[in-house]
C-alpha positions in Angstrom: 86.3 206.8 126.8 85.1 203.1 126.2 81.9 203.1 123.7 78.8 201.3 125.8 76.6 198.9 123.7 74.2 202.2 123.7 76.7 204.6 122.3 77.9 201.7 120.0 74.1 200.5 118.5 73.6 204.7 117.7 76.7 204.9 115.7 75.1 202.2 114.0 72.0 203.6 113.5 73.5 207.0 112.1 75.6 204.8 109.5 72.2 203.2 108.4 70.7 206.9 108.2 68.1 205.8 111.2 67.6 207.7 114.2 66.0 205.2 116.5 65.4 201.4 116.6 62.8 199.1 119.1 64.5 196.5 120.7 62.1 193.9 122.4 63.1 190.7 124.8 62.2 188.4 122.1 63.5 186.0 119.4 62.1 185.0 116.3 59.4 182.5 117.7 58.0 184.9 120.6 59.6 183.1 123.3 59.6 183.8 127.1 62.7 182.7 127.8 65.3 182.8 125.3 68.7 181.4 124.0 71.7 183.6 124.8 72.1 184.7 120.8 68.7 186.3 121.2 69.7 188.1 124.7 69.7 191.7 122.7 68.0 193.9 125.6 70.8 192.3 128.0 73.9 193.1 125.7 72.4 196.4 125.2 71.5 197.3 128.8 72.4 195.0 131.2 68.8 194.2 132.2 68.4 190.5 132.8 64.6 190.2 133.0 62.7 188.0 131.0 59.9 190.9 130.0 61.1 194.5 129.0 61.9 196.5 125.5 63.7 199.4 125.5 63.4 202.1 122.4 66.4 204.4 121.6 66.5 207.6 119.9 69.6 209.5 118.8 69.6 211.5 121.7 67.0 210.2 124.5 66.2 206.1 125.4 64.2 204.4 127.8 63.4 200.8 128.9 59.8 199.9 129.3 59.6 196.9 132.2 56.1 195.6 134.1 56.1 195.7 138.3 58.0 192.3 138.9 61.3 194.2 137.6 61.1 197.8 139.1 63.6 197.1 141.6 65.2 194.9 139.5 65.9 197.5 136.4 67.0 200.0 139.0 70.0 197.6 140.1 70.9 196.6 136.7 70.7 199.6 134.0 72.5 202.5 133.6 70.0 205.6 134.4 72.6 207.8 132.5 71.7 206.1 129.3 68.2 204.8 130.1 65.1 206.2 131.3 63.0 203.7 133.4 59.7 203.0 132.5 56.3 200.7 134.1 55.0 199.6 130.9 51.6 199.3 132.1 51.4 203.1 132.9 53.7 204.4 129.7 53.7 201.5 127.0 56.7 201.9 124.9 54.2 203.2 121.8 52.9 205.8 123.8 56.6 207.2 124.9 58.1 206.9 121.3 54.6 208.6 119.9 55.4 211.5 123.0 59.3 211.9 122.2 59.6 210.9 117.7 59.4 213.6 116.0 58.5 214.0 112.5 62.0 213.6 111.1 62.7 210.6 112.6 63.2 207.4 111.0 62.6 204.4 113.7 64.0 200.7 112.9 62.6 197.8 114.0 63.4 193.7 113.2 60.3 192.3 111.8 61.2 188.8 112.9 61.0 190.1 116.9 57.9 192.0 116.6 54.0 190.3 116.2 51.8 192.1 113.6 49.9 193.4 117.0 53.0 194.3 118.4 53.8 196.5 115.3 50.7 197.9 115.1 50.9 200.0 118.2 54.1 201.6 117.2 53.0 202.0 113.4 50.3 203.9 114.9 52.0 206.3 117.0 54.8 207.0 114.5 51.7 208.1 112.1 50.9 210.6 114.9 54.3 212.0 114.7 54.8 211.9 111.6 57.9 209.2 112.2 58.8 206.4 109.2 59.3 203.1 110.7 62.2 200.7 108.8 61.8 197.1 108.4 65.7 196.0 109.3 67.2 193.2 107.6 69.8 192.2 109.0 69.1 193.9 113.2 71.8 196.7 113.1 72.4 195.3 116.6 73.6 192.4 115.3 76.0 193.9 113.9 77.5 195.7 116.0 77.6 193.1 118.8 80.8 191.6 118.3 80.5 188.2 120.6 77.0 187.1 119.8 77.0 183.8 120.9 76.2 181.0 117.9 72.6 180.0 118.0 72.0 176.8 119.6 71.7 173.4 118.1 70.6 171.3 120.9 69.2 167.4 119.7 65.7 166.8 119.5 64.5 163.8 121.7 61.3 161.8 121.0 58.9 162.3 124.0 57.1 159.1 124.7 53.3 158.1 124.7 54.1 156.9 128.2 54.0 160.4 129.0 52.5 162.8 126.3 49.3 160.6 126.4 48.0 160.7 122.4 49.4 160.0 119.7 51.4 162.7 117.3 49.5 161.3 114.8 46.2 161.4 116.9 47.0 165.3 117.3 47.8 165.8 113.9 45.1 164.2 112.5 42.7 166.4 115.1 44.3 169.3 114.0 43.8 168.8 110.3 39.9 168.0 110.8 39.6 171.5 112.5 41.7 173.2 110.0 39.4 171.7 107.1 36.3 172.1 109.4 37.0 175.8 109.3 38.0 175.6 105.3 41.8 176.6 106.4 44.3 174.8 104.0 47.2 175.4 106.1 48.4 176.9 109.7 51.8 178.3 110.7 53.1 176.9 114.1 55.9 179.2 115.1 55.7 178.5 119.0 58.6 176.2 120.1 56.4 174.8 122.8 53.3 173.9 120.4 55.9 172.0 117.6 56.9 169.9 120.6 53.5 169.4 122.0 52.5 168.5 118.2 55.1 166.4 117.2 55.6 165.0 121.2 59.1 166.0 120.9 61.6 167.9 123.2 64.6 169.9 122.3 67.5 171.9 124.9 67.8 175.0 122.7 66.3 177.2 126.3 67.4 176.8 129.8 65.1 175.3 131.7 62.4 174.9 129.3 62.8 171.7 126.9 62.0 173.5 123.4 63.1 172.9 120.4 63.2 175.7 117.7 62.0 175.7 114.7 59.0 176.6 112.9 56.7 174.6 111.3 53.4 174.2 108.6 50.4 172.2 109.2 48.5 171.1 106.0 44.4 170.3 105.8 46.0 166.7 104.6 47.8 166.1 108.1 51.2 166.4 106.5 53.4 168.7 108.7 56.5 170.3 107.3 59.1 171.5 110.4 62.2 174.0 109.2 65.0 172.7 111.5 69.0 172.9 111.8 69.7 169.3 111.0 72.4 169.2 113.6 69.6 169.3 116.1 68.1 165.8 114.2 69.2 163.0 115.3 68.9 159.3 113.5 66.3 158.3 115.5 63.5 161.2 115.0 62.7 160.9 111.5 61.0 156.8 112.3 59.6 158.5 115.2 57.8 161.4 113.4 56.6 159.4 110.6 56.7 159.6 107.0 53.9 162.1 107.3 56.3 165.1 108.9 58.8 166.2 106.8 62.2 168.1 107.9 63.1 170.8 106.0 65.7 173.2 106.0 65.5 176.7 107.7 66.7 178.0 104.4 63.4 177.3 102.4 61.1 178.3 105.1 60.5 181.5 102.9 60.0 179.1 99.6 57.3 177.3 101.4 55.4 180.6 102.7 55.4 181.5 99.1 54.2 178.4 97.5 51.3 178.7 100.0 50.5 182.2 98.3 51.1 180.7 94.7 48.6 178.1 95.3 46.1 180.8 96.7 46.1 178.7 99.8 44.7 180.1 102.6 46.5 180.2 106.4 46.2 180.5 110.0 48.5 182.8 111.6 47.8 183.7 115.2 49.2 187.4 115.1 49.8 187.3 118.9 52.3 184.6 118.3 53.8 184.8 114.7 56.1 187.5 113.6 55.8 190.3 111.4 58.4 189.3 108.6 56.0 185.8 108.2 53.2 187.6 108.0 54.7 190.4 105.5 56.2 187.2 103.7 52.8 186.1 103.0 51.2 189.2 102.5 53.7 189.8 99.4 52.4 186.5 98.0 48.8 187.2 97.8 48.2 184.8 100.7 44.6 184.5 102.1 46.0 184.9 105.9 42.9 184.1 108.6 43.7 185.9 111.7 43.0 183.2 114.5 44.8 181.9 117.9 47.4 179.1 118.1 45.6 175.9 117.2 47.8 173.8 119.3 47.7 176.5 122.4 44.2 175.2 123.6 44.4 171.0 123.6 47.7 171.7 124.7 46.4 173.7 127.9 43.8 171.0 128.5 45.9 168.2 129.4 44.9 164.6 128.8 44.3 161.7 131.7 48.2 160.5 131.3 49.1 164.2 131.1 47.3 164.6 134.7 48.2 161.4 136.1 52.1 162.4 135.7 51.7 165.4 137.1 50.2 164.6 140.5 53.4 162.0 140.7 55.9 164.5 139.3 54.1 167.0 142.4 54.9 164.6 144.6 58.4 163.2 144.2 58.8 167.2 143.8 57.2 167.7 147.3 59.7 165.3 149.1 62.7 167.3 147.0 61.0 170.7 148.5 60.5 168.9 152.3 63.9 167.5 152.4 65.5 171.3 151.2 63.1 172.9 154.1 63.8 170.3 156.8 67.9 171.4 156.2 67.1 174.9 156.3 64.9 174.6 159.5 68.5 172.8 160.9 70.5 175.6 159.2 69.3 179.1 159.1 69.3 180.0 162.7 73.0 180.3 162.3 72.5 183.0 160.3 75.7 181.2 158.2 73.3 179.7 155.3 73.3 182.4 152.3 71.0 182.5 149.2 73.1 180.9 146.7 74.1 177.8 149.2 70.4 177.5 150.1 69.7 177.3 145.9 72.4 174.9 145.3 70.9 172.4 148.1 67.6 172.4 146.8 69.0 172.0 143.2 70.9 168.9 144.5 67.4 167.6 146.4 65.8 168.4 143.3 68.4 166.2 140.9 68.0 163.6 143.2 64.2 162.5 141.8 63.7 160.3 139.2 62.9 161.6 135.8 64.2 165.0 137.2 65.4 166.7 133.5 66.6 170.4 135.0 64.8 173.2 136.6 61.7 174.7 135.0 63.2 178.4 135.6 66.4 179.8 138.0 65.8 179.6 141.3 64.6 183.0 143.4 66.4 182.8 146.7 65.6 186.3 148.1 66.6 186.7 151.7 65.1 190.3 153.6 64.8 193.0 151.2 65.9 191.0 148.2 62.7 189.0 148.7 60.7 192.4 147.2 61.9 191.8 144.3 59.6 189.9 142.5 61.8 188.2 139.8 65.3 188.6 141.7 68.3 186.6 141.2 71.0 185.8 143.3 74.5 186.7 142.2 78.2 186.3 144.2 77.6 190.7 144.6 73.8 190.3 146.0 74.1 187.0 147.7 72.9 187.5 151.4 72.7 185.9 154.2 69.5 184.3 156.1 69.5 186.3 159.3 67.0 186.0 161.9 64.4 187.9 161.9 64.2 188.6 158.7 61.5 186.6 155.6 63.1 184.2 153.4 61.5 183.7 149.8 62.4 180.8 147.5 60.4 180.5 144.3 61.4 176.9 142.5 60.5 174.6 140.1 61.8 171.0 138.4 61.0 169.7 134.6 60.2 166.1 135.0 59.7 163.9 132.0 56.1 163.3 133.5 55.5 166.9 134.5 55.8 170.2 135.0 56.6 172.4 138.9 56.5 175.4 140.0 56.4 176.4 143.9 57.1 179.5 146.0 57.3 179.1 149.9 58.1 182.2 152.2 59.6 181.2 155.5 60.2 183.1 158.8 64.2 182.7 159.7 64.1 183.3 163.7 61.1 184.9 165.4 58.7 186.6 162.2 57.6 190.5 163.4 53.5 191.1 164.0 54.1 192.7 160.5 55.2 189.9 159.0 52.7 187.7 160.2 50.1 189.9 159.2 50.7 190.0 155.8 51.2 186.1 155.1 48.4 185.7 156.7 46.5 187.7 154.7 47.9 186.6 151.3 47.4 183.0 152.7 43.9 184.3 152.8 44.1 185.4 149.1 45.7 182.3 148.7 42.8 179.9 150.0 39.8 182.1 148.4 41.4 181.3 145.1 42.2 177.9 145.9 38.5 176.7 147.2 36.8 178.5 144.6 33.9 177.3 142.7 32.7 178.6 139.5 30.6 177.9 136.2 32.2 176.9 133.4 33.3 179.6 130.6 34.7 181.9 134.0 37.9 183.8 133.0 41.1 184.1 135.2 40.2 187.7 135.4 36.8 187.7 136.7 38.9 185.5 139.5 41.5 187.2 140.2 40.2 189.4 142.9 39.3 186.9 145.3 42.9 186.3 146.0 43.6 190.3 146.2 40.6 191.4 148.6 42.2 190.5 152.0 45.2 192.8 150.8 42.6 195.3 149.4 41.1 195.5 152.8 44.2 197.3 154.8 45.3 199.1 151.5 47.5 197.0 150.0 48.2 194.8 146.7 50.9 193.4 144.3 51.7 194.1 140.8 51.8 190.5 139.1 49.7 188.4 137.9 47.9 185.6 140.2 48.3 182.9 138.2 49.7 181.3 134.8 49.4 178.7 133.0 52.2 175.8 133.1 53.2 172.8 130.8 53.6 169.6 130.9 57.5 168.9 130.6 57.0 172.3 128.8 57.2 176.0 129.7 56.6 176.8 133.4 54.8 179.8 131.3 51.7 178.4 129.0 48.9 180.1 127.9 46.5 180.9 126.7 45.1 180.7 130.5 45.6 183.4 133.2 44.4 184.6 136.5 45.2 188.6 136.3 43.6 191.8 136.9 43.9 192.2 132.9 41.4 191.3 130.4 41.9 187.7 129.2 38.7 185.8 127.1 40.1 182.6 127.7 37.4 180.1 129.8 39.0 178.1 132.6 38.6 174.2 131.4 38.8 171.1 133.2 42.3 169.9 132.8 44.5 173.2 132.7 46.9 173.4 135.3 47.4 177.1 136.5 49.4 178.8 139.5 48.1 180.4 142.7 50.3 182.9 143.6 49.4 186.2 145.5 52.3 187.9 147.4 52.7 190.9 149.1 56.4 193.3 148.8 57.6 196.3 150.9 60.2 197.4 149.1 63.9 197.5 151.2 62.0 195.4 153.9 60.5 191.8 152.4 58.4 190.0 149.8 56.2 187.2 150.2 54.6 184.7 147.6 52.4 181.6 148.2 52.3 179.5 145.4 50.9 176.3 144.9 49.9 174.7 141.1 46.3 173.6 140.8 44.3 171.4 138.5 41.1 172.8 136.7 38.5 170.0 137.8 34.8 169.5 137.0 32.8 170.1 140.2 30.1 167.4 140.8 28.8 169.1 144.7 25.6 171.2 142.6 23.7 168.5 141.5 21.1 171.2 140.4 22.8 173.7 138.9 21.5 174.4 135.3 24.9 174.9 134.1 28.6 172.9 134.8 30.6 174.5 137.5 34.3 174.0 137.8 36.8 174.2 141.0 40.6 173.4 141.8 42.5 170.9 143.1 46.0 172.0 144.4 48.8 169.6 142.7 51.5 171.2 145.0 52.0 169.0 148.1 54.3 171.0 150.5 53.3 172.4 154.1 52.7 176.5 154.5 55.3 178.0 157.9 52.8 177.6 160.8 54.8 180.2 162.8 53.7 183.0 160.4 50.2 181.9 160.1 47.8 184.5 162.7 45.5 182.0 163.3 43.2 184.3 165.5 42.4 185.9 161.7 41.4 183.4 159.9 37.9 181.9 159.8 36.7 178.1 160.6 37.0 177.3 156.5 40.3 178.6 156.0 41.8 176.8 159.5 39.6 173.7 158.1 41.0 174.2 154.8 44.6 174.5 155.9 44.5 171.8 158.4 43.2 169.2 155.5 46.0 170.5 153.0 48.7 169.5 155.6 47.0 166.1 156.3 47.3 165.5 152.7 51.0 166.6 152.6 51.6 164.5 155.7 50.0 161.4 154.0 51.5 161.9 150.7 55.4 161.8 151.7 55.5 160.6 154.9 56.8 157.3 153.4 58.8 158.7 150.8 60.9 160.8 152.6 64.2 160.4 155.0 63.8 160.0 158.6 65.1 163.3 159.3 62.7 165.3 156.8 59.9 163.3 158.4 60.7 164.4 162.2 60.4 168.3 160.4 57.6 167.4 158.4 55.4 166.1 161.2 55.8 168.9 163.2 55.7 171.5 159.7 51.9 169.7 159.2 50.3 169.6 163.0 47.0 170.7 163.0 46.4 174.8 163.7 44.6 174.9 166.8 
């Protein structure tokens, strides 16, 4: 019988004298999304998700996934070999703490897990009586045979035209607060803050313009970034300045030493940074301060440019959206248009925009039941086609050198059931409550997130994802540090974040829906007497909601006022920009309700 990747990794594991080893959907800078050399939890399961871990013992494992990938694991994993898991009811810790016994020695990769991360699981092997193993090099690694090569994608200067401020201006900010706070240095391992930093762009990720690397900012301003230098091309050195130094990867360890040596002491944010930099320093007597991402806030708040691009990049994405929905309104009553040629056209709309880059994630094209799955992907075995009757949901988004989009519409193909009408309806409803909301400054995404939930609470019902997440600018279509969930998060809403709205609604083996729309975190000037600033949204995403599954018997006079005004705006925004045949469907697609 073939070995599995399972049977394969425990052989392994015996060989190293280890009876278990953690393997998390991460890479060595905490990414979301990551290069195809770091895809270990694929190669070792088959699950293609872009959250999970999965712990193996010698003779039990399981993987532990949130509720946007229960239906999704189920399709894709072996049940023979894995035990499926909602991590939010049975956290991998609490499992391996439940099934470790005393004799067992765990392994782990110190590079893929945060100090917080390692904590958890240092905690319940204590319980046990379990060892855990630093691994150096992954044992996974070895034993995967065709790991692809990690990437080397060029590193492109990203213009002032676009970022806004300065790299210098940043740096310079960033060094005041460090010394401010009497911090001599900060690790920057996030991908996505270096190129906010440094306004650069890389291609290492799909979809996400990152280039990786890690990098040191000094008190003094100076940055050093540890990079490949087949990802450096001539031209970034005069655009960095001679205050940024490249460095080899190689002597990345060298410098976290010297900053021990010289009893420096260093920001690490241990949500962000991995354990073998943080063990690194800890060996060299470094003072480490414990504190968030210094780049995650200003880069969250973006700047007037920042906000000016991505209202234009919003729209030219709206006409890209209107021109894919106007096709499908032409097509999909044949019932001949199938999930994958429904992707590709919008794709093709999408290319069509100027400063298009690529999309900001892979398209979700769910038609009927595959619509319940909350992060599914189309493939030539799933790919269905549009029949009537039946929901459509298509989740999308573009990188544009001036922004950032991200958009989910659910349409009716044929004549929607009262079911189905029902429940858009009602997460329309979430949908507006969240979207007209007004609050004081220093409001979390938490304390929101049930305004969007309650008409769903009210018959019963809910969905298990978050509401909303932050999004970049010509950056990750996932930033924080804001969020609108049901979990705690400390982090105040500020004017210039840009965040989703996204409630849905899935019956498994039936249909899913999701209403997205981005919004802008805006200053609200309406209470003139308030003794305190008060914030609201406006709603970036210019593309009209399907009026034939809108109940409009259920919804008050503010939310058919609210709608109605949306759809003037969408009308008045791209009526001129699009093609004659996209405006015939989107002058009907915006009528007022009546």
């Amino acid at each position: 019988m073939d070995q599995t990747p399972l049977s394969t990794l425990r052989l392994e594991l015996q060989r190293l004298e280890l009876t278990g080893f953690i393997v998390p959907h991460a890479d060595e800078y905490q990414n979301e999304y990551l290069p195809a050399c770091a895809e270990r939890l694929a190669w070792l399961t088959g699950f293609t998700g872009s959250g999970g871990t999965a712990v193996v013992l010698a003779k039990e494992a399981a993987i532990f996934i949130d509720g946007r990938y229960i239906l999704q694991v189920e399709d894709q994993v072996d049940k023979q070999g894995f035990a499926f898991k909602h991590s939010g009811d049975h956290p991998p810790a609490s499992w391996l703490e439940q099934h470790a016994s005393a004799s067992d020695r765990i392994g782990y990769d110190p590079w893929l897990l945060t100090p917080r991360d390692l904590e958890r699981y240092q905690k319940a092997c204590e319980r046990t009586g379990a060892q855990l193993v630093a691994c150096s090099p992954n044992p996974l690694d070895q034993v995967w045979h065709e790991r692809p090569s990690p990437p080397v994608g060029l590193i492109k200067p990203h213009r002032l035209e676009f970022s806004g401020k300065s790299s210098q201006q940043k740096r310079e900010d960033l060094a005041k607060s460090l010394r401010d706070d009497g911090i001599d240095a900060a690790i920057i391992s996030a991908p996505d803050s270096i190129a906010w930093l440094l306004n650069i762009r890389g291609s290492d990720v799909s979809h996400t313009p990152l280039p990786l690397c890690q990098a040191i900012i000094y008190a003094t301003g100076r940055v050093a970034v540890f990079v490949d230098p087949q990802k450096v091309n001539p031209d970034l050195a005069s655009h960095l300045g001679s205050d940024v130094s490249l460095e080899l990867p190689e002597v990345f360890e060298d410098a976290l030493q010297q900053l021990g040596q010289q009893r420096q002491s260093v920001l690490c944010d241990p949500s962000k940074t991995n354990t073998w930099i943080f063990s690194t320093l800890t060996k060299n007597e470094t003072q480490i301060i414990h504190g968030d991402d210094p780049c995650a806030l200003p880069k969250a708040c973006k700047n007037a440019v920042e906000i000016q691009g991505a209202y234009a990049a919003h729209e030219r994405d709206g006409v890209a959206v209107c021109q894919f929905l106007a096709w499908l309104a032409r097509k999909s009553s044949t019932g001949q248009v199938t999930e994958l040629q429904a992707t590709a056209y919008l794709d093709n709309c999408r290319k069509q925009q100027a400063m298009w880059e690529d999309a900001s994630f892979p398209t979700i094209s769910g038609a009927g039941s595959n619509g319940a799955i909350v992060h599914y992907h189309s493939t030539p075995e799933t790919n269905r086609r549009l029949m009537p009757g039946t929901l459509y949901l298509v989740d999308s988004g573009g990188q544009y050198l001036d922004g950032t989009t991200d958009i989910t519409r659910t349409l009716a193909i044929g004549q929607p059931s009262n079911e189905h009408q029902d429940r858009y309806t009602r997460v329309l409803q979430g949908h507006i409550a969240l979207a007209t909301a007004k609050f004081p400054e220093g409001t979390t995404g938490s304390q929101l997130d049930a305004l969007a939930r309650a008409p769903l609470w009210a018959i019963g019902l809910d969905y298990d994802h978050g509401t909303g997440h932050g999004v970049g600018s010509f950056l990750g279509v996932h930033e924080g540090p804001q969020r609108i969930a049901k979990s705690a998060n400390s982090v105040g809403l500020k004017p210039g974040m840009i965040i989703s709205n996204e409630p849905g609604y899935y019956k498994a083996g039936a249909f899913g829906i999701r209403l997205e729309n981005l919004v802008l975190v805006k200053r609200e000037e309406m209470y003139k007497d308030s003794n305190r600033p008060f914030l609201a949204f406006d709603t970036l995403t210019v593309v009209p909601f399907d009026r034939r599954l809108i109940v409009v018997a259920h919804l008050s006079e503010q939310e058919r006022g609210w709608i109605n005004t949306y759809h003037a705006r969408v009308w008045q925004c791209l009526e001129a920009k699009v093609d004659a045949e996209t405006r015939v469907w989107l002058e009907q697609a915006t009528c007022p309700l009546n």
